[in-house]
N, C-alpha and C positions, 0 to 999 in steps of 0.2 A: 565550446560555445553551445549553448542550448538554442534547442532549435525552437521557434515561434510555435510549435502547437502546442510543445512542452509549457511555455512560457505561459499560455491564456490558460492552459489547464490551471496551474498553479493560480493564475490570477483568478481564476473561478473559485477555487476552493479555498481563498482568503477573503475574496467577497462574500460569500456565501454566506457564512456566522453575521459577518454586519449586518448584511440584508433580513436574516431569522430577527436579529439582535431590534431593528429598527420596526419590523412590521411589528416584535409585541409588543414594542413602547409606544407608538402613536396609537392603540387603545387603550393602552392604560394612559395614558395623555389625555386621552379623548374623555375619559373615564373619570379622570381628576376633574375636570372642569367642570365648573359650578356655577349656576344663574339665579340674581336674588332678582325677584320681579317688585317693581314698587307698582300697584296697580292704582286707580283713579281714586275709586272709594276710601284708601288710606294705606287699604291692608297688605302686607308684602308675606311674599311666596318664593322659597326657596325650594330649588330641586334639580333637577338634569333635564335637559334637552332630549327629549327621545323623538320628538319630528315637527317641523313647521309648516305650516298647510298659507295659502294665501288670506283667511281669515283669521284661525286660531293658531295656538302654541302648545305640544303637547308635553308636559314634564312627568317625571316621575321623583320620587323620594319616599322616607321613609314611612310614611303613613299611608301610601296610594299608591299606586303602581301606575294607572297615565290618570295624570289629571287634563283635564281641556283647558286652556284659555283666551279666550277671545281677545283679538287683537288690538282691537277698539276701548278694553279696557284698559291696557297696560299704558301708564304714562312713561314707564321707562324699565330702563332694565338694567343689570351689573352682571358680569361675568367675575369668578371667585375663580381661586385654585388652592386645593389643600395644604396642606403645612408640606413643604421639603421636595413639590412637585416644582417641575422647568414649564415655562410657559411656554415657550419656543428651543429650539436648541442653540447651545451657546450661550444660555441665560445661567447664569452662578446664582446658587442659593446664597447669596447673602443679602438677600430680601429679609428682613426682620419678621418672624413667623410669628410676632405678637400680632401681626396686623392679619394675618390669613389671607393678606389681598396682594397679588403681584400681579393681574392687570386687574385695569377697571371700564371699562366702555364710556365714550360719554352719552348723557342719556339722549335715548330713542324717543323721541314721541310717537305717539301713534300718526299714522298716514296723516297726511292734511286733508281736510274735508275739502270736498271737490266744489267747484264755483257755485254759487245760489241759484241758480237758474239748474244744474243737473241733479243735484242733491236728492234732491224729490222724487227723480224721475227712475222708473226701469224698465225693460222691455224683453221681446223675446222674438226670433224671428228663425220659423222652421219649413222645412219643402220634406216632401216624401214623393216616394214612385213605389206604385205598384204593381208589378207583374204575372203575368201566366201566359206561357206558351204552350200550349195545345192544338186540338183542333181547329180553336178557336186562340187567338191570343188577342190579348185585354190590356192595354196601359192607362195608369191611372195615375194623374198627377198632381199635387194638391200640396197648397202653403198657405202657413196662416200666420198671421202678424198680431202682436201684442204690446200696448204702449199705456202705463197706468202713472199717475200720480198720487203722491200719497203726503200731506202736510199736515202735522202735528199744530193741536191748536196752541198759542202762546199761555193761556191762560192754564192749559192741562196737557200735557206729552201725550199721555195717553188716549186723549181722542181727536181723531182725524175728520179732517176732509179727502176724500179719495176720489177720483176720474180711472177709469178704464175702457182703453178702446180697442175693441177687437175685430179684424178682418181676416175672412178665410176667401181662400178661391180655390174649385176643383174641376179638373176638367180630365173627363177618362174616353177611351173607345174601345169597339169589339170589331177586329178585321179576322174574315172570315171568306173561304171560298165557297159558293154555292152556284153547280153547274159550272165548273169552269172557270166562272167570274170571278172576280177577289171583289169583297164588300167592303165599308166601313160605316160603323154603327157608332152612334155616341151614345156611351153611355152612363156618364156623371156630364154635367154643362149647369153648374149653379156658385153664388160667389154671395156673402154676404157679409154684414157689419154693423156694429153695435157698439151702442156710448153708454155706459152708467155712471152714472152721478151720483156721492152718499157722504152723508155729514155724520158725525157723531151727534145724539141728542142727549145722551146720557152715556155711564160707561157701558151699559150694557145693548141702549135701543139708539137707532139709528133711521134718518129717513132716507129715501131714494130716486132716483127717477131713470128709466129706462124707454131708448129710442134705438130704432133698430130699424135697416132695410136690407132688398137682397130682391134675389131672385133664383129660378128653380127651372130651368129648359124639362130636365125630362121630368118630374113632377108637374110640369106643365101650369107653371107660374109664371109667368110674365114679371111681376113686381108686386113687390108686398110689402108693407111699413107696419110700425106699431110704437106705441107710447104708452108710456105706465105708469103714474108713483105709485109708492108703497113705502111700510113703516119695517125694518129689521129689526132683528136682535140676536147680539155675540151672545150662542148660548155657551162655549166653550174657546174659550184663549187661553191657553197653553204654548210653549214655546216649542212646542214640535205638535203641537195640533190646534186646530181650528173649525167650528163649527157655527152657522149664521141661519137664521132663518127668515124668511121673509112670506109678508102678506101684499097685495097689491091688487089696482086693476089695472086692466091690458086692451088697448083701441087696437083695433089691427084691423087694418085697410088689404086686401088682396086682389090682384088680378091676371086674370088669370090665360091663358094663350086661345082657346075657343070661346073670347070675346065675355064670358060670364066675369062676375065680379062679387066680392062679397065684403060690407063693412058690420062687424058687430063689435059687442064689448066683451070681454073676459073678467072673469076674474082670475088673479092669479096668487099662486101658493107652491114658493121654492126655498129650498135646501142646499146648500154645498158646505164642503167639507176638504180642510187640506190637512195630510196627514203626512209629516216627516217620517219615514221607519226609520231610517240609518243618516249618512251625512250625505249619500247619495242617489237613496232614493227617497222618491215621493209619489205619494199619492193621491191624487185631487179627483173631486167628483162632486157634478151641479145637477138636479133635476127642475123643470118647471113644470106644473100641470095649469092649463088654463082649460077650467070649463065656463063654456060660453054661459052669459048672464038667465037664459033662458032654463038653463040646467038639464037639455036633453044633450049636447054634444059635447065634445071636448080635444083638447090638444095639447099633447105633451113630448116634452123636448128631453133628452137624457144625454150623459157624457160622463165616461170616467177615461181619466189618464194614467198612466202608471210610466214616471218620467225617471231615468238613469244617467247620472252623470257621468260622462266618459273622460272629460278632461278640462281641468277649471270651471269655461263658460258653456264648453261644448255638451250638449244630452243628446241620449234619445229616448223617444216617446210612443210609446204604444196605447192609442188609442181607441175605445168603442161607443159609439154613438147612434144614439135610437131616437127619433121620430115619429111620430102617429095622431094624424088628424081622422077624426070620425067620418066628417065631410069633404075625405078629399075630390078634387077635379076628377070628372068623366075620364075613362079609362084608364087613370092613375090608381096605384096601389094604396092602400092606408097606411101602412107602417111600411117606413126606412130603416134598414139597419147597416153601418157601416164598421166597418175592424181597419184603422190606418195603424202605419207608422211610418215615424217621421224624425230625419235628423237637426236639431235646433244650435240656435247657438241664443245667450243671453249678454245683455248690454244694459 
C-alpha cells in the first residue's frame, strides 16, 4: 500500500506539466485575441488590447506599437481570434476558419451621457494641512472648492458659455512658549470667492465679467469686493494646451480693520495657461495685474499649480501663490507669498 506522502508527491509531479502546460497557453490565448473598433466618425481600427484606462482604450498592432483611443469615440466594438485558436477551453475548432470569427461581442456603446442638468457641470474639492514642529510649531489649514459650467452654443460646439466659481478658506497658527507661558498666534485667518462669467464672441475673442469678495484678518482686511468686465481672447487651444488673455477694468471696494477704507478703479491685464504634460500631470497658471487708474500704484495677484493624479478622481496639488498691493494697510506687509499642498478629489 503506498503511503499518502508517496501518493501527493506523485500527484504533484503529474500536476506539474499541466499546470507549465496551461500558464503558457492562456498568453498565447490572450495573445490571439483580436478587437476590431467601429469608431463614430466611420473608421475602424484593428489591433490588441494592451490596457483600458476609465476614459481611453489603448491598442497596439502592426503599424504602432500603443495607439490611444478615446472612449467617447468608439461606438462599438468586436473581439476576433485567429485562424485554429480556442476561445475558451473545450471549444473544437470546427468553427469554419473562412470566417476568422469565433466570438463576437455584442456591440458596446459608449457610456450613456449623464442627465441634462449634470453634463455641463464639473468641479473639484481639495483640503491640505500644513506643518512644522520646532521651537515654534505652526498648523496651517486650508481648502478650496471649485464648481464651473461649460455649454456649447447650438449653433457652433465650438463656442461656449462658461461660469466658474471658486472658494477657498485658510486658517493657520503659531503656538509657542515664551517665559513659561504657552502662546497662540494666528497666523493665516482669511477666506475668499469669486464668480466669472464668459461667452464666446468669436472663435477666438470672448467677453467676461468678474465678481469677487473675501476677507484678510492678518492683512488686516476686514472685507473687500470687486467687479469687472473685460474682453478675452483663446490665443492657443490645443488639446493638451491652453492659453487666454484678457483685458479689463476692476472696481474694487476694500475695508479695512483700523476703520480706513478705500474705493478706486483698476485697470486690469491677465494671462492663464493650462498645460497637460502627460495624462497625469498638469500644469496650470493665472496672473492678474491691476494698476490703479491713476497709474502711480498697483496690485497683483499670481498662482501656479502643478496637480498629479494619484488615482482616477483623486490628485494632488502643489501650489505657489503671490500677492502684492503697493498700498497696503498700516502695519501690514506688501507682498504675500504662500507654497501649499493639498489633496483633491474631482466630481
Amino acid at each position: 500500500m503506498m503511503c499518502p506522502g508517496r501518493r501527493i508527491l506523485n500527484l504533484l509531479r503529474h500536476a506539474f506539466p499541466v499546470a507549465v502546460f496551461l500558464a503558457c497557453a492562456v498568453p498565447a490565448l490572450s495573445r490571439a485575441e483580436n478587437v476590431i473598433l467601429y469608431l463614430k466618425s466611420g473608421d475602424k481600427i484593428t489591433g490588441y488590447v494592451v490596457s483600458e484606462y476609465t476614459n481611453r482604450l489603448v491598442l497596439s498592432n502592426s503599424w504602432v506599437k500603443e495607439l490611444s483611443v478615446p472612449l467617447t469615440e468608439i461606438a462599438r466594438r468586436e473581439i476576433t481570434f485567429a485562424p485554429g485558436s480556442n476561445q475558451l477551453a473545450g471549444v473544437t475548432n470546427h468553427v469554419p476558419v473562412a470566417t476568422n470569427l469565433v466570438g463576437k461581442l455584442k456591440a458596446q456603446m459608449a457610456p450613456p451621457a449623464p442627465p441634462t442638468l449634470f453634463k455641463h457641470w464639473k468641479g473639484t474639492a481639495e483640503v491640505g494641512l500644513d506643518l512644522i514642529y520646532n521651537t515654534s510649531d505652526q498648523q496651517t489649514y486650508h481648502g478650496k472648492f471649485t464648481l464651473s459650467y461649460e455649454l456649447p452654443y447650438r449653433s457652433d460646439p465650438k463656442k461656449f458659455f462658461r461660469n466658474t466659481i471658486d472658494y477657498s478658506v485658510e486658517y493657520g497658527k503659531i503656538e509657542q512658549t515664551v517665559n513659561g507661558v504657552r502662546q497662540t498666534v494666528a497666523s493665516a485667518d482669511k477666506m475668499g470667492g469669486s464668480d466669472k462669467t464668459s461667452f464666446d464672441i468669436t472663435h477666438y475673442w470672448y467677453a467676461y465679467n468678474i465678481a469677487g469678495a473675501g476677507n484678510d484678518r492678518i492683512q488686516k482686511i476686514a472685507v473687500r469686493g470687486e467687479e469687472g468686465p473685460g474682453l478675452g481672447y483663446h490665443l492657443i487651444t490645443r488639446t493638451n494646451l491652453t492659453v487666454n488673455l484678457e483685458s479689463g477694468v476692476d472696481y474694487q471696494i476694500q475695508y479695512n480693520t483700523d476703520d480706513t477704507h478705500s474705493r478706486d478703479l483698476f485697470f486690469r491685464e491677465a494671462e492663464d495657461f493650462t498645460w497637460k504634460i502627460s495624462d497625469r500631470t498638469t500644469l496650470t497658471e493665472k496672473a492678474e495685474f491691476f494698476p490703479r487708474i491713476n497709474g502711480r500704484e498697483y496690485r497683483l495677484r499670481a498662482e501656479s499649480t502643478l496637480s498629479y493624479s494619484l488615482w482616477r478622481y483623486v490628485y494632488l496639488n502643489f501650489t505657489v501663490r503671490d500677492s502684492h498691493d503697493t498700498t497696503p494697510v498700516a502695519d501690514a506687509k506688501a507682498n504675500e507669498l504662500e507654497i501649499h499642498s493639498a489633496l483633491g478629489v474631482k466630481f
